[in-house]
C-alpha positions as CSV (number, residue, x, y, z in Angstrom):
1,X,0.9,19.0,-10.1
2,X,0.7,22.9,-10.1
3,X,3.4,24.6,-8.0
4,X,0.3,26.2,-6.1
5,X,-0.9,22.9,-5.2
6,X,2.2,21.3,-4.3
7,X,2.6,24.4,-1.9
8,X,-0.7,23.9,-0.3
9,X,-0.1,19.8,-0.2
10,X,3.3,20.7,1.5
11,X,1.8,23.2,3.5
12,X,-0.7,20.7,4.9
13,X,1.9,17.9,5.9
14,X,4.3,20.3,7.5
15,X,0.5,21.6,9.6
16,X,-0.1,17.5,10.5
17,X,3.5,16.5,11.3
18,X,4.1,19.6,13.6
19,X,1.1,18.9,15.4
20,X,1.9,15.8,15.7
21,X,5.7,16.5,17.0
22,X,4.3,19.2,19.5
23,X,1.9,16.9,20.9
24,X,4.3,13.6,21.1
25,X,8.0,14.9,21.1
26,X,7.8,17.3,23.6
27,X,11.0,16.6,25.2
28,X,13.2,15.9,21.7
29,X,14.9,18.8,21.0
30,X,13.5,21.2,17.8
31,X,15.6,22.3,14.7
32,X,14.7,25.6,13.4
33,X,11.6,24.2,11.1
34,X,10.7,23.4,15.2
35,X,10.1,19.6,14.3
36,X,12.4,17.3,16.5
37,X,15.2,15.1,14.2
38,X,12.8,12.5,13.5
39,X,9.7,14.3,12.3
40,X,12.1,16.9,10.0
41,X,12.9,13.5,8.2
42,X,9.8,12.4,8.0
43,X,8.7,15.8,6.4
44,X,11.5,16.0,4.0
45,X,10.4,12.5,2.9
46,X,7.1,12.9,2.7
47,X,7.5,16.7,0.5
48,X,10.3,14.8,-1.7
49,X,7.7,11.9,-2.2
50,X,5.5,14.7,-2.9
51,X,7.8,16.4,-5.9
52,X,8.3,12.8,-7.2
53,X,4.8,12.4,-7.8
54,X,3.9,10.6,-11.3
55,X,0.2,11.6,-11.2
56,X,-1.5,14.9,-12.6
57,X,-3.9,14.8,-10.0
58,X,-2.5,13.4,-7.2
59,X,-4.8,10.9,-5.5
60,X,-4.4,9.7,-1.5
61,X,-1.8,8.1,-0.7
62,X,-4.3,5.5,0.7
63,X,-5.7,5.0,-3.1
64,X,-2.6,5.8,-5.3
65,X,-2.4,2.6,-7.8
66,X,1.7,2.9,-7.3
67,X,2.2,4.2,-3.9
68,X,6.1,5.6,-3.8
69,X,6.2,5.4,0.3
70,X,8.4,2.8,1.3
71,X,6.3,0.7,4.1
72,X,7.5,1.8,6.8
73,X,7.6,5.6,6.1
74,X,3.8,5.0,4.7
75,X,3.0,3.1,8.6
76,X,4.6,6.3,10.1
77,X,2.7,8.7,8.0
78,X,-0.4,7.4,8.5
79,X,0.0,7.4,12.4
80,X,1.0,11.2,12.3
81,X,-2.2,11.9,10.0
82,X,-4.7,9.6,12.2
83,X,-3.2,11.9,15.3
84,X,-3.0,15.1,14.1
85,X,-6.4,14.4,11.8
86,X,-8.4,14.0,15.0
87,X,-7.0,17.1,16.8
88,X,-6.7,19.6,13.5
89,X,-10.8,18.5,13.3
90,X,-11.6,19.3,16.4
91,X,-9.8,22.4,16.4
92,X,-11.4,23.0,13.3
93,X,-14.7,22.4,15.5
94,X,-14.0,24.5,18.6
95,X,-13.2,27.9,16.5
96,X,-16.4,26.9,14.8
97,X,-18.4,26.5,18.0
98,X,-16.6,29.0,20.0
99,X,-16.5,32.1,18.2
């Protein structure tokens, strides 16, 4: 993986895990990054996973042929991307419809 990619990749988990922390933790308190305790771990996790990465061309997580997730972290991860999936697209949508 190129460092730019793995930038971007890390980029786009730290965009779905702090939407998903703003819209779910609002009452934890926020570290500097401004995630709560729990999703700062799950980030650091997730972006080490991410540097461990055996594949070139790193496929989803959903279709890797040796996922590196340990199940539970994967059943977090997932629930933060279904969340913050929905609401990032439909942000997406609104700027689009709303210029």
């Amino acid at each position: 993986m190129t460092p730019e990619k793995f930038e971007e990749d890390s980029a786009t988990l730290y965009r779905f895990i702090k939407t998903y922390c703003d819209n779910k933790h609002t009452q934890s308190p926020k570290l500097e990054s401004s995630l709560c305790f729990e999703c700062d771990h799950v980030l650091n996790y997730a972006i080490q996973r991410l540097k461990e990465c055996p594949h070139e061309i790193k496929p989803s997580c959903r279709k890797c042929p040796s996922p590196c997730y340990e199940k539970s972290m994967w059943k977090k991860m997932a629930q933060i991307m279904m969340y913050s999936g929905m609401r990032l697209g439909l942000t997406k949508l609104r700027k689009m419809l709303f210029k």
